[in-house]
PDB file of N, CA, C and O in Angstrom:
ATOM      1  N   UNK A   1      25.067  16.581  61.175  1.00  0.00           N
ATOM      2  CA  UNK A   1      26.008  17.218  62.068  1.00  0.00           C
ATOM      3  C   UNK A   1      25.239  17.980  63.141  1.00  0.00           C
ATOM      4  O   UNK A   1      24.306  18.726  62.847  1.00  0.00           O
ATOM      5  N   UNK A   2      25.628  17.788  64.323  1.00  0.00           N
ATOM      6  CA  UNK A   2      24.919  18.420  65.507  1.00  0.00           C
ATOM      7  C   UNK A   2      25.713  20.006  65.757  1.00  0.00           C
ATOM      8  O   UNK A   2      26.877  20.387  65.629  1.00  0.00           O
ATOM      9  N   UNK A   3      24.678  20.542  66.094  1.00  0.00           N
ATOM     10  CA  UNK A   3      24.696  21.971  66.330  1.00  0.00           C
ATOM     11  C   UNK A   3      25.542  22.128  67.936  1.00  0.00           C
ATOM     12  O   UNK A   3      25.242  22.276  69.121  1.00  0.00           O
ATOM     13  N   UNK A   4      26.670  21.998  67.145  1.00  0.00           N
ATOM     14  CA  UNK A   4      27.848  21.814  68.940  1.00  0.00           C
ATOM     15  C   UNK A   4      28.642  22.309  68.394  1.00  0.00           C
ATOM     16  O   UNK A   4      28.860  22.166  67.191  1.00  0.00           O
ATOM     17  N   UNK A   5      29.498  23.282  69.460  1.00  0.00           N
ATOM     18  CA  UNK A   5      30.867  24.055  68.914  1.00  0.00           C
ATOM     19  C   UNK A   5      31.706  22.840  69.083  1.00  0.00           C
ATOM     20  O   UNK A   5      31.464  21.801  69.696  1.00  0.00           O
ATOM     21  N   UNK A   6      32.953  23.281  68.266  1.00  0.00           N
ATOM     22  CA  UNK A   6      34.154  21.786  67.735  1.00  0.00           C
ATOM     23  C   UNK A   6      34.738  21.741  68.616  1.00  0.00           C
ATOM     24  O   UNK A   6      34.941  20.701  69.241  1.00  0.00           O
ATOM     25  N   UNK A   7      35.351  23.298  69.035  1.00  0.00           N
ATOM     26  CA  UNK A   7      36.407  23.051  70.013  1.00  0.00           C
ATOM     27  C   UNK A   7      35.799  23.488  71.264  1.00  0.00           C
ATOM     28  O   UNK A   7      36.699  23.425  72.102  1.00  0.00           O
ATOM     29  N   UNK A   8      34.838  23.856  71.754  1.00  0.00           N
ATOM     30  CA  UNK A   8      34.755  24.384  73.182  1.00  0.00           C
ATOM     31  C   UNK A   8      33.424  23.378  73.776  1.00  0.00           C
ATOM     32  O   UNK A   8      33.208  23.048  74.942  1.00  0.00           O
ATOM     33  N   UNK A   9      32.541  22.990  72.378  1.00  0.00           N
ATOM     34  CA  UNK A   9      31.212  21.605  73.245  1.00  0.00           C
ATOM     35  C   UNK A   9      30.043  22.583  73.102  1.00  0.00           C
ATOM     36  O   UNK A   9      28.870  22.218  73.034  1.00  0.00           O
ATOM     37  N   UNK A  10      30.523  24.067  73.053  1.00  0.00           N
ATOM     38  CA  UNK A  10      28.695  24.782  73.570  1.00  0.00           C
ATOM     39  C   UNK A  10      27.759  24.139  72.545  1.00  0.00           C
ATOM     40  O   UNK A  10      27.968  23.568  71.474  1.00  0.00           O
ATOM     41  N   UNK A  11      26.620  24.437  73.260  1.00  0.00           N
ATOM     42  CA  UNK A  11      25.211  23.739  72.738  1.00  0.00           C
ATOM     43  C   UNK A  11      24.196  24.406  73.368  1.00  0.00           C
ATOM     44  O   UNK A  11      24.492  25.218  74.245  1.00  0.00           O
ATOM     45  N   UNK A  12      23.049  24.207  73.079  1.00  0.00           N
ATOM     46  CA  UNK A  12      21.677  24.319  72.972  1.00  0.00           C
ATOM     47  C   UNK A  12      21.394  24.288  74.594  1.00  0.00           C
ATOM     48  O   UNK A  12      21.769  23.206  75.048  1.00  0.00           O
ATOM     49  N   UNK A  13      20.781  25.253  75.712  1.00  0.00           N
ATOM     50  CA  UNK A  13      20.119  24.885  77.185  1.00  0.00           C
ATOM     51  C   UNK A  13      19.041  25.367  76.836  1.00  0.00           C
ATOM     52  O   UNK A  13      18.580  26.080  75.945  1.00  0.00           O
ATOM     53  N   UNK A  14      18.633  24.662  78.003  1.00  0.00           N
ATOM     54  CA  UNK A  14      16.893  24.446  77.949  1.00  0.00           C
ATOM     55  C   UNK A  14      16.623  25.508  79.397  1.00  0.00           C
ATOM     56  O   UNK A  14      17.278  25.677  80.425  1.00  0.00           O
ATOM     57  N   UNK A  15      15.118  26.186  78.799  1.00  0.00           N
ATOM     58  CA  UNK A  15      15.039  26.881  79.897  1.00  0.00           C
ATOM     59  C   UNK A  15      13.183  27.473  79.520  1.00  0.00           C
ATOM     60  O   UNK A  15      12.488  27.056  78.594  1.00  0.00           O
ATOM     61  N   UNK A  16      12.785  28.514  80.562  1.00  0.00           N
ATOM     62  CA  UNK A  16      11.554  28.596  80.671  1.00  0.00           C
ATOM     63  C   UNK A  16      11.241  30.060  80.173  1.00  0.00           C
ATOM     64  O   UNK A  16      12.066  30.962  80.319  1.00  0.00           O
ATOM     65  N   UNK A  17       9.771  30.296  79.461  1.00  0.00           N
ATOM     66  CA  UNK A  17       9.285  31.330  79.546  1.00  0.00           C
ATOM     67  C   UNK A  17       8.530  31.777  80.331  1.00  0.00           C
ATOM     68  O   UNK A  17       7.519  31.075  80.334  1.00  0.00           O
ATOM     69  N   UNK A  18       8.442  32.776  81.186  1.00  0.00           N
ATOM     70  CA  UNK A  18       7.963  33.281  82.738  1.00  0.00           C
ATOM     71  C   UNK A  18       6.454  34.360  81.794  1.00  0.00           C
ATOM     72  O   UNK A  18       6.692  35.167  80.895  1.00  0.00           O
ATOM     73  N   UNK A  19       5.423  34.133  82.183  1.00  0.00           N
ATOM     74  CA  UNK A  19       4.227  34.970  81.474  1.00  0.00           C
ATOM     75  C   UNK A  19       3.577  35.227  82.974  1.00  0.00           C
ATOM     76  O   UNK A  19       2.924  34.364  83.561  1.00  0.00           O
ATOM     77  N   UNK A  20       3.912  36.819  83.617  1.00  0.00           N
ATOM     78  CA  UNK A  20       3.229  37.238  84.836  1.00  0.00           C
ATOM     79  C   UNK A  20       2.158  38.268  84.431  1.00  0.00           C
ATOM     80  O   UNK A  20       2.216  39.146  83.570  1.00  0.00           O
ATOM     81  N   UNK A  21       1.510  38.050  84.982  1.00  0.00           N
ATOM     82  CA  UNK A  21       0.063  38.685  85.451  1.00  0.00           C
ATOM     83  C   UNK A  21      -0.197  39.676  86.461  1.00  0.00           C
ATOM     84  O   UNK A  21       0.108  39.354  87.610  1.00  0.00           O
ATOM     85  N   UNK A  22      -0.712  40.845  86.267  1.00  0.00           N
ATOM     86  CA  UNK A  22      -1.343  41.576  87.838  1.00  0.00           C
ATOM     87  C   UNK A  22      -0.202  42.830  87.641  1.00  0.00           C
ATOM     88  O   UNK A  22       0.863  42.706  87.037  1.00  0.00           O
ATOM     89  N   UNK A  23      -0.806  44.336  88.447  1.00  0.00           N
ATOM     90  CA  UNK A  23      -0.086  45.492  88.452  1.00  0.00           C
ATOM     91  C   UNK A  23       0.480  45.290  89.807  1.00  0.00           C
ATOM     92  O   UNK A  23      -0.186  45.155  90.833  1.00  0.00           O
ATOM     93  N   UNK A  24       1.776  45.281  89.714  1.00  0.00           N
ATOM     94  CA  UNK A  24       2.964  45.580  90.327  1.00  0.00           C
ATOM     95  C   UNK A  24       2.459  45.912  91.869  1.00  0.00           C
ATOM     96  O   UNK A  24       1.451  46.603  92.016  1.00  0.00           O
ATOM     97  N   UNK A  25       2.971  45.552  92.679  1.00  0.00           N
ATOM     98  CA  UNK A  25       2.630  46.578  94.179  1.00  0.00           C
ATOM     99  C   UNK A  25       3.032  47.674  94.500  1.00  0.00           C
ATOM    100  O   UNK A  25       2.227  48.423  95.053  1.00  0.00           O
ATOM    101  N   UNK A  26       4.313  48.102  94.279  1.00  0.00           N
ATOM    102  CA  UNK A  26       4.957  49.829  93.891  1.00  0.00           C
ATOM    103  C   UNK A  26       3.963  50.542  92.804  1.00  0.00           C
ATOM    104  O   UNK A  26       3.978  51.721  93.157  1.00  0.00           O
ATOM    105  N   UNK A  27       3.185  50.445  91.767  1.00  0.00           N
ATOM    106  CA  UNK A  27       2.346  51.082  91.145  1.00  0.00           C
ATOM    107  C   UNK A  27       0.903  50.800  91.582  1.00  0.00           C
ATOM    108  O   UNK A  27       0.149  51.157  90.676  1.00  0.00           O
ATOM    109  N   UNK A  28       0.382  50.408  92.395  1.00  0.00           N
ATOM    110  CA  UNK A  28      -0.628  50.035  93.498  1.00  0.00           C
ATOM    111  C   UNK A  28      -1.130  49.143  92.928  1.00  0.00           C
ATOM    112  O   UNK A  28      -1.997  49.558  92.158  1.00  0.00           O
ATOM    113  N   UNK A  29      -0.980  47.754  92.918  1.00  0.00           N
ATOM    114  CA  UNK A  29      -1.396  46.764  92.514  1.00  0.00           C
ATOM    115  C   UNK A  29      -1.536  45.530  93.594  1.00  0.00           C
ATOM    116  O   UNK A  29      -0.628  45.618  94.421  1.00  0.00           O
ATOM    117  N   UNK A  30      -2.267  44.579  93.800  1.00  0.00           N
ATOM    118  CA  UNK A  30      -1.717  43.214  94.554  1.00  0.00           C
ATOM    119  C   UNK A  30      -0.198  42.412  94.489  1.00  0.00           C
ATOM    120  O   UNK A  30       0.200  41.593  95.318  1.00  0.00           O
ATOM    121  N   UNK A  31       0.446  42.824  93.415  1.00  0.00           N
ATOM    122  CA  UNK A  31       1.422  42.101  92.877  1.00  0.00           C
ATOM    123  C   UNK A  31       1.695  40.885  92.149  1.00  0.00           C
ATOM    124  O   UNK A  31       1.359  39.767  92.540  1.00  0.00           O
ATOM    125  N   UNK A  32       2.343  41.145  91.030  1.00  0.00           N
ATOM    126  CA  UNK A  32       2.748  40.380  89.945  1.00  0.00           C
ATOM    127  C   UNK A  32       2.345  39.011  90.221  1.00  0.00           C
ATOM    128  O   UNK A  32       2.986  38.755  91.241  1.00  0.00           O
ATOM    129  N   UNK A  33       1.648  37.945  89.916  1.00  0.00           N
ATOM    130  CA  UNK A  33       1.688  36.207  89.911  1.00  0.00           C
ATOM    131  C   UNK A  33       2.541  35.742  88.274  1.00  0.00           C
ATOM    132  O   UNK A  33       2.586  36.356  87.208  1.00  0.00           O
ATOM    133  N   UNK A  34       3.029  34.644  88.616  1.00  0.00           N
ATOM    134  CA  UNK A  34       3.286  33.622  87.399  1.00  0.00           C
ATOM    135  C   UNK A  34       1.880  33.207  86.948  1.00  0.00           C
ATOM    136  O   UNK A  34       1.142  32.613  87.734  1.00  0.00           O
ATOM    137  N   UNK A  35       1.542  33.469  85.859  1.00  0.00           N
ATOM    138  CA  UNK A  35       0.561  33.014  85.015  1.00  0.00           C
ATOM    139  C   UNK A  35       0.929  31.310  84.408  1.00  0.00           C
ATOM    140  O   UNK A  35       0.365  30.249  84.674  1.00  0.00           O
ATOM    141  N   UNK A  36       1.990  31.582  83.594  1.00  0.00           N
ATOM    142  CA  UNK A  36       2.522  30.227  83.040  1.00  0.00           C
ATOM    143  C   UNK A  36       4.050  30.022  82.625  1.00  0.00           C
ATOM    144  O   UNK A  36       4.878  30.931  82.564  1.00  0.00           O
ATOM    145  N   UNK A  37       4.240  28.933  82.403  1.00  0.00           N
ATOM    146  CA  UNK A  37       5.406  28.542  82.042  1.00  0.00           C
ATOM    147  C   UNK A  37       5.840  27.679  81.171  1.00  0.00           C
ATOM    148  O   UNK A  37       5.581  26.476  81.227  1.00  0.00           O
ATOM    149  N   UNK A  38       6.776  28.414  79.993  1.00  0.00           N
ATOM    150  CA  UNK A  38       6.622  27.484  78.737  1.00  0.00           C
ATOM    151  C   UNK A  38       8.027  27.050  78.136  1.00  0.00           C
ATOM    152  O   UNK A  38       8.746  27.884  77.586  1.00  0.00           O
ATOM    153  N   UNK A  39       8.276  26.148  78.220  1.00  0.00           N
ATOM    154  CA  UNK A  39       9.571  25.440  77.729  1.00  0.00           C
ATOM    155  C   UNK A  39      10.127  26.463  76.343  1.00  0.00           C
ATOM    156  O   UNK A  39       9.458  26.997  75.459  1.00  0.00           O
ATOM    157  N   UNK A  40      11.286  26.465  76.532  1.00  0.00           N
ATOM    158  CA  UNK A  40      12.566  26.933  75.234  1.00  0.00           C
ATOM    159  C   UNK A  40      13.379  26.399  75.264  1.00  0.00           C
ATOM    160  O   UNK A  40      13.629  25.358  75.872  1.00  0.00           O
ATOM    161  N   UNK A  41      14.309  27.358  74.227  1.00  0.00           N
ATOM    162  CA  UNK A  41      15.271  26.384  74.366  1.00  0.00           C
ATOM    163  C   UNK A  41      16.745  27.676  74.108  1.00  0.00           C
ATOM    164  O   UNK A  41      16.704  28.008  72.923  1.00  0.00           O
ATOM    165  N   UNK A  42      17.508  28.155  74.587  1.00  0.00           N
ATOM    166  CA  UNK A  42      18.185  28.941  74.720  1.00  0.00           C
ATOM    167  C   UNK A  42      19.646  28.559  73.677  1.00  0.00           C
ATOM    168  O   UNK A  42      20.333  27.666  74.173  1.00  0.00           O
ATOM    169  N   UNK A  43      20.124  29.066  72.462  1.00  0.00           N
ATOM    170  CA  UNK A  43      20.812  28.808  71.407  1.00  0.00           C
ATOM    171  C   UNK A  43      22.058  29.331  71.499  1.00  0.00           C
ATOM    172  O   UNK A  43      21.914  30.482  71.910  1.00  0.00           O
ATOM    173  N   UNK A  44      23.195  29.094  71.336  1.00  0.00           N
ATOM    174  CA  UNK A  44      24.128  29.772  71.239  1.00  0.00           C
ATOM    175  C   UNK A  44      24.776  30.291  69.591  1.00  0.00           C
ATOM    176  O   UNK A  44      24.335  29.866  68.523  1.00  0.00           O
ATOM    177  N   UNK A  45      25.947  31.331  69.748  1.00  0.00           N
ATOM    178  CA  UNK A  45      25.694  31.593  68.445  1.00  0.00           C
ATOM    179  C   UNK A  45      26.703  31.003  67.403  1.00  0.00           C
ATOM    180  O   UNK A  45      27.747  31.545  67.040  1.00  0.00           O
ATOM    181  N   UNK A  46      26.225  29.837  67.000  1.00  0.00           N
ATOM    182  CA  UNK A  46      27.272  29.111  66.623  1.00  0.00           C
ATOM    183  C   UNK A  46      27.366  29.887  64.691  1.00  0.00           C
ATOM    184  O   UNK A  46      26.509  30.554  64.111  1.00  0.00           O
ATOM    185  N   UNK A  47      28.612  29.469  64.234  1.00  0.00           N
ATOM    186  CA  UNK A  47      28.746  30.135  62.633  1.00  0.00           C
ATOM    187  C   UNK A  47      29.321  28.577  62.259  1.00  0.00           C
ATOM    188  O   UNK A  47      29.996  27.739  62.857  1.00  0.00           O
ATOM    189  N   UNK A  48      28.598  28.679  60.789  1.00  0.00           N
ATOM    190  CA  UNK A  48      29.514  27.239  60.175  1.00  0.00           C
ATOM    191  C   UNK A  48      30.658  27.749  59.396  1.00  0.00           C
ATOM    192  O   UNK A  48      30.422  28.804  58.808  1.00  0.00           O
ATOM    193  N   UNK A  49      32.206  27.106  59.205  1.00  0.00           N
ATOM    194  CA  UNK A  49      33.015  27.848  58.629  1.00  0.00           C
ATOM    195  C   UNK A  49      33.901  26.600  58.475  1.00  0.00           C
ATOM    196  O   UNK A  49      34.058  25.591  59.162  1.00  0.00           O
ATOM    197  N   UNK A  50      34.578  27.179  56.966  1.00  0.00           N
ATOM    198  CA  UNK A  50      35.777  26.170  56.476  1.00  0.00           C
ATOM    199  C   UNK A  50      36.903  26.118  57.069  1.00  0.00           C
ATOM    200  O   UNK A  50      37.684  27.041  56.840  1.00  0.00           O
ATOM    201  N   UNK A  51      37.429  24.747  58.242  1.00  0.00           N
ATOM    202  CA  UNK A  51      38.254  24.809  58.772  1.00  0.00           C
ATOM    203  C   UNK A  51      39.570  23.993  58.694  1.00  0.00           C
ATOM    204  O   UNK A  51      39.381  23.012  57.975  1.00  0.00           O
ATOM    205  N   UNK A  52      40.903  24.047  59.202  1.00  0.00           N
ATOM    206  CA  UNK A  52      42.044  23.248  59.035  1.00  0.00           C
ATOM    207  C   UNK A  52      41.547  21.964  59.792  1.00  0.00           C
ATOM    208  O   UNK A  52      41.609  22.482  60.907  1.00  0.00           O
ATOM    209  N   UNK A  53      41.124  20.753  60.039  1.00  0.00           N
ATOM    210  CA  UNK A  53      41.339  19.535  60.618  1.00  0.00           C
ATOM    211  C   UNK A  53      41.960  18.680  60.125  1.00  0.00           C
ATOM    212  O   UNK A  53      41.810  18.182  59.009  1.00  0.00           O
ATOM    213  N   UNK A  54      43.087  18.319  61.318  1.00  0.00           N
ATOM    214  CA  UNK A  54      43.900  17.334  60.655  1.00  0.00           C
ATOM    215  C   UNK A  54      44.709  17.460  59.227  1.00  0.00           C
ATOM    216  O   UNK A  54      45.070  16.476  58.582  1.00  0.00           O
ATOM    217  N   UNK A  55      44.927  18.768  58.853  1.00  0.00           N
ATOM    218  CA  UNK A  55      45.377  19.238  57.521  1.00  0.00           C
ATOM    219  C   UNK A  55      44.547  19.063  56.027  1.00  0.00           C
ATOM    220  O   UNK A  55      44.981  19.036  54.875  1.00  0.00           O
ATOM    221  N   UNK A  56      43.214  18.961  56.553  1.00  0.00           N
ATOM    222  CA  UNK A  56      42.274  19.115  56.199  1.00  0.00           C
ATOM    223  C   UNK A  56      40.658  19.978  55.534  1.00  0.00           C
ATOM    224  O   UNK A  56      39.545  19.673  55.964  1.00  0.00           O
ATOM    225  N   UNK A  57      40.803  20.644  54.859  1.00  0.00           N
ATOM    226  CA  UNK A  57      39.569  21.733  55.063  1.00  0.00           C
ATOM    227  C   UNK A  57      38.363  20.696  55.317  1.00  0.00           C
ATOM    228  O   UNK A  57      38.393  19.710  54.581  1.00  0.00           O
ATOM    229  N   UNK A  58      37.431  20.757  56.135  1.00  0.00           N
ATOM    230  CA  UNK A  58      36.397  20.666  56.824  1.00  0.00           C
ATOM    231  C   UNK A  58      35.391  21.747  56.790  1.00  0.00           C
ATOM    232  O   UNK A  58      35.890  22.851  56.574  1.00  0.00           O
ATOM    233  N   UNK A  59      34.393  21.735  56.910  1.00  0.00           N
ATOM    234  CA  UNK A  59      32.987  22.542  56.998  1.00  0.00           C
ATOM    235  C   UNK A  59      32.644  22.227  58.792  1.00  0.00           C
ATOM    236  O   UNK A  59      32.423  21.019  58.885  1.00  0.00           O
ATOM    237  N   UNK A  60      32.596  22.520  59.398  1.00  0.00           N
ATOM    238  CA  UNK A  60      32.237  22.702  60.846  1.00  0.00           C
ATOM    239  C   UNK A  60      31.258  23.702  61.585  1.00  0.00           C
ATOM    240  O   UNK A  60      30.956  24.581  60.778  1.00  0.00           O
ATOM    241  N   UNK A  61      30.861  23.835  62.381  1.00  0.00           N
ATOM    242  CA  UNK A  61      30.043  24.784  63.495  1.00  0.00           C
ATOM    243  C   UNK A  61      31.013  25.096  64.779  1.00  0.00           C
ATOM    244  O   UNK A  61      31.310  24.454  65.787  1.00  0.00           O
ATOM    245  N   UNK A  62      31.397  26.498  64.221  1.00  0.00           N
ATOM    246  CA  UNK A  62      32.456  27.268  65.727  1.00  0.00           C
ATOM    247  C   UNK A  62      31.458  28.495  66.037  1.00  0.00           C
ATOM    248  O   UNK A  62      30.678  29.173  65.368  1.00  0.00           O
ATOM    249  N   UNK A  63      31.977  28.429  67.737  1.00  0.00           N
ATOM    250  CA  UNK A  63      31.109  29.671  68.321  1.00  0.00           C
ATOM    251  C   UNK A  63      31.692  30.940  68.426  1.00  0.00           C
ATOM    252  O   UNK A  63      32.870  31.125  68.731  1.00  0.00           O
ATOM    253  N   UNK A  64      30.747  31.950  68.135  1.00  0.00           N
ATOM    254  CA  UNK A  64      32.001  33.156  67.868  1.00  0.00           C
ATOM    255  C   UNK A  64      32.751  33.415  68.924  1.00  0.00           C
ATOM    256  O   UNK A  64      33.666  34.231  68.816  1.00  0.00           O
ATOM    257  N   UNK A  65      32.509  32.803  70.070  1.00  0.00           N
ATOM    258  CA  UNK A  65      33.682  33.294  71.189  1.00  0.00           C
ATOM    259  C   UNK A  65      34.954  32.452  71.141  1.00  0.00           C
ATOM    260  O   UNK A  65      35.925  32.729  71.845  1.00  0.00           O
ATOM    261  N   UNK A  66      34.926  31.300  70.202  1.00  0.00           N
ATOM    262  CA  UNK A  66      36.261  31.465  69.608  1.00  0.00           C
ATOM    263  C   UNK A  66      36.826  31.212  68.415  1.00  0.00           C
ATOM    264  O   UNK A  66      37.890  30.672  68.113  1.00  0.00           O
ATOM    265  N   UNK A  67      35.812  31.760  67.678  1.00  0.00           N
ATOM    266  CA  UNK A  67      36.331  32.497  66.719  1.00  0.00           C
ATOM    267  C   UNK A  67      37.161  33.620  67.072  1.00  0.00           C
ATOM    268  O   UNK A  67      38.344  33.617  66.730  1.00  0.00           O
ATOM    269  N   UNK A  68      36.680  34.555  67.701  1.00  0.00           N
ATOM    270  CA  UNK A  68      37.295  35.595  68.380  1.00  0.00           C
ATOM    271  C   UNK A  68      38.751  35.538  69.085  1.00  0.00           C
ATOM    272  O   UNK A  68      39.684  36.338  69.025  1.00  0.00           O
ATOM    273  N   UNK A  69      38.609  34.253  69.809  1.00  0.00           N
ATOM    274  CA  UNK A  69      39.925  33.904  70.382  1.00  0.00           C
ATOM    275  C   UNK A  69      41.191  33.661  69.781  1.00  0.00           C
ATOM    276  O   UNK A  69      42.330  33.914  70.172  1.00  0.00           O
ATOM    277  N   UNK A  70      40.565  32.878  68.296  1.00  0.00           N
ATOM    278  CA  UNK A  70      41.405  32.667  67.167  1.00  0.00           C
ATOM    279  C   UNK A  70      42.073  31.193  67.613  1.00  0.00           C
ATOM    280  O   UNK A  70      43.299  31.098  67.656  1.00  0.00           O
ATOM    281  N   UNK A  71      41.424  30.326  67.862  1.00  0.00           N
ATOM    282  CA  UNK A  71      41.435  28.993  68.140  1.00  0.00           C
ATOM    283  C   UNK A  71      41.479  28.272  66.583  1.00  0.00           C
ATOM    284  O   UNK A  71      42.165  27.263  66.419  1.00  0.00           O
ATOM    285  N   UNK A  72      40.734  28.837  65.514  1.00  0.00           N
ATOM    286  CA  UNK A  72      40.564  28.672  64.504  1.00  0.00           C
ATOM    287  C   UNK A  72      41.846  28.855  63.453  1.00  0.00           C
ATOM    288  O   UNK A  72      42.489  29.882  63.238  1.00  0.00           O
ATOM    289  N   UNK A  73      42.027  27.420  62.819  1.00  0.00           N
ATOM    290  CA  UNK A  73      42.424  27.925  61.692  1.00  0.00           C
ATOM    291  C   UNK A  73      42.266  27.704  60.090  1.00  0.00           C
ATOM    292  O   UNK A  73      42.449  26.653  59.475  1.00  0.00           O
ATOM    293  N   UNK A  74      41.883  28.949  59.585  1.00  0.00           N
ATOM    294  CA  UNK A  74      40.693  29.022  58.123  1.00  0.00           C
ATOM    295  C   UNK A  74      41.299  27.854  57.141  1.00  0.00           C
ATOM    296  O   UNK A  74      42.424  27.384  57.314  1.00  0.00           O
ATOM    297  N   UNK A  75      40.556  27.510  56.258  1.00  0.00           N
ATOM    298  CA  UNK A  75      41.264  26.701  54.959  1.00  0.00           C
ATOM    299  C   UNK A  75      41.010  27.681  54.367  1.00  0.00           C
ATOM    300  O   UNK A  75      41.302  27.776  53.175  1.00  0.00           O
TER     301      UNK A  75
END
């Protein structure tokens, strides 16, 4: 089972880690450079939980923002 909310799709973005170098120019420095840049991967916060499908209890992955909404309904 893929790590995707049921009802809304969220998932997993991809994104960068920024590693700068050098004292600031406001604290008398040359100013900050990008040193490097390193792939991630940015997660959302998904919960697994026993749900109604199809009049069904199911085991699934919902995201708490709607859980919250109450889109959900528990077995």
């Amino acid at each position: 089972m893929l790590k995707i909310c049921l009802f809304c799709g969220k998932k997993s973005v991809a994104g960068k880690v920024i590693v700068r170098k050098g004292l600031a120019k406001k604290k008398g420095g040359t100013g900050s450079k990008i040193s490097r840049r390193t792939k991630r991967e940015f997660l959302p916060n998904l919960q697994k939980m026993r749900i109604l499908i199809d009049g069904h209890p199911r085991k699934a992955y919902i995201c708490t923002k709607c859980i919250k909404k109450g889109n959900i309904i528990k077995a």
